[in-house]
C-alpha positions in Angstrom: 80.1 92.8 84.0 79.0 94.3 87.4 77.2 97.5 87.8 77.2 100.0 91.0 75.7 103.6 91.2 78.4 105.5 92.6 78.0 109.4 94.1 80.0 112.2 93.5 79.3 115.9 94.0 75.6 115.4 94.8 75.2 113.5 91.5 74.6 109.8 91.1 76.6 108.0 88.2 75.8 104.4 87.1 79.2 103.0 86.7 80.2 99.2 85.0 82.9 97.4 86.3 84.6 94.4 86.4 82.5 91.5 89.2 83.5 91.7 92.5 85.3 95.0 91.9 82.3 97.2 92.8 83.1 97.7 96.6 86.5 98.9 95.1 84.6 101.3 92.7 82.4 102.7 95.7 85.9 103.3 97.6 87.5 105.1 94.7 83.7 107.7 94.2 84.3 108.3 98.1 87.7 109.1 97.7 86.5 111.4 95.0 83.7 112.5 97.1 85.8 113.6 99.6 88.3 115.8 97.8 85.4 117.7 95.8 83.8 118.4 99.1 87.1 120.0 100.6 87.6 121.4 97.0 83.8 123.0 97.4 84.8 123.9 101.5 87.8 125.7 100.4 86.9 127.8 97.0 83.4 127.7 97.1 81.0 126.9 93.8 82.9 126.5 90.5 81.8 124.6 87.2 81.5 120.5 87.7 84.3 120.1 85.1 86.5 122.4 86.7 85.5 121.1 90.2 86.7 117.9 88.9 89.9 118.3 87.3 91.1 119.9 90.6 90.0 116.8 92.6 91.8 114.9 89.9 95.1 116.4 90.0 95.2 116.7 94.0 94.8 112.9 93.6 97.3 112.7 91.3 99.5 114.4 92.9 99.3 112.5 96.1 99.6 109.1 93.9 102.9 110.7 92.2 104.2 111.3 96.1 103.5 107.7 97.1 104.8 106.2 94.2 108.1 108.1 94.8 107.9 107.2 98.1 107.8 103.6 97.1 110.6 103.8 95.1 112.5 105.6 98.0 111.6 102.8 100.0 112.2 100.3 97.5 115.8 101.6 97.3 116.1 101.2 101.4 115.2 97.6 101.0 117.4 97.1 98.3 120.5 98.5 100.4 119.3 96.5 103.3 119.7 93.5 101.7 123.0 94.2 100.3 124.0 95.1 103.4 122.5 91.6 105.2 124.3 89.8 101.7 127.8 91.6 102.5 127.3 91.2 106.4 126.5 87.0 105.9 129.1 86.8 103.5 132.0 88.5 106.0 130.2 86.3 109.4 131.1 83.2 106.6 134.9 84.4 105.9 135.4 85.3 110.0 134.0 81.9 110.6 136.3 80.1 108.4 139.1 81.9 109.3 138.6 80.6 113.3 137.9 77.6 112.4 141.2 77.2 110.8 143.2 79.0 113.6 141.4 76.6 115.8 142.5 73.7 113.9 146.4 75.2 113.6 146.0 75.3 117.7 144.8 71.9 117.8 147.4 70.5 115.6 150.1 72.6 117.5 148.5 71.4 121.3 149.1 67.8 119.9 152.7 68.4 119.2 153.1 69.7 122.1 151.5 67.0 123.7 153.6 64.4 121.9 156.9 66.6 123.0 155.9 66.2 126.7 155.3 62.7 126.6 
C-alpha cells in the first residue's frame, strides 16, 4: 500500500493509496487545492468543513456535466456508425445493382454482335 502527503487548504494530510497511484492522488489534492483557493478568493474565510463541501459539489457538478457530455457524445458516435452501416450497406446494393445492368449490356452487346455477323 503506497503512501503520499497530499496538501489541501494549507493543511497537510497523509493519505494511503493503492502503489503507483500516488502521482494520481497528488493530481486529485491539486485539483482540490485549486477549487478551495477560488472558493477562499471568492467568499472569503468560512469553516474547513463547509469550505469543503462547496469544493466538493463544484467538482461534482462539473463530473455530472462531463459525464452527460459523454453520453451526448456517445449517442453521436452511435448515430455515426449507423449512418456509416446504412451508407456501406446501400454503396453494396448500388454496386450490385450495376454490376448486373452491366452484365444485361454485355449479354445484349453479344447478341447484337452475333445479329451483325
Amino acid at each position: 500500500m503506497g503512501q503520499v502527503v497530499i496538501n489541501v487548504n494549507s493543511r497537510s494530510f497523509t493519505m494511503e493509496c493503492a502503489d503507483g497511484e500516488e502521482e494520481h492522488l497528488q493530481e486529485l489534492a491539486k485539483l482540490l487545492d485549486t477549487q478551495v483557493k477560488e472558493i477562499k478568493a471568492g467568499v472569503g474565510e468560512v469553516g474547513d468543513i463547509r469550505l469543503l463541501v462547496m469544493a466538493g459539489l463544484i467538482i461534482a457538478d462539473q463530473l455530472s456535466e462531463s459525464l452527460d457530455r459523454v453520453e451526448a457524445l456517445s449517442g453521436e458516435i452511435s448515430s455515426a456508425h449507423k449512418i456509416g452501416t446504412d451508407a456501406i450497406e446501400q454503396s453494396k446494393i448500388a454496386e450490385t445493382a450495376i454490376a448486373e445492368r452491366i452484365e444485361a449490356a454485355a449479354i445484349r452487346l453479344e447478341q447484337v454482335s452475333k445479329l451483325a455477323r
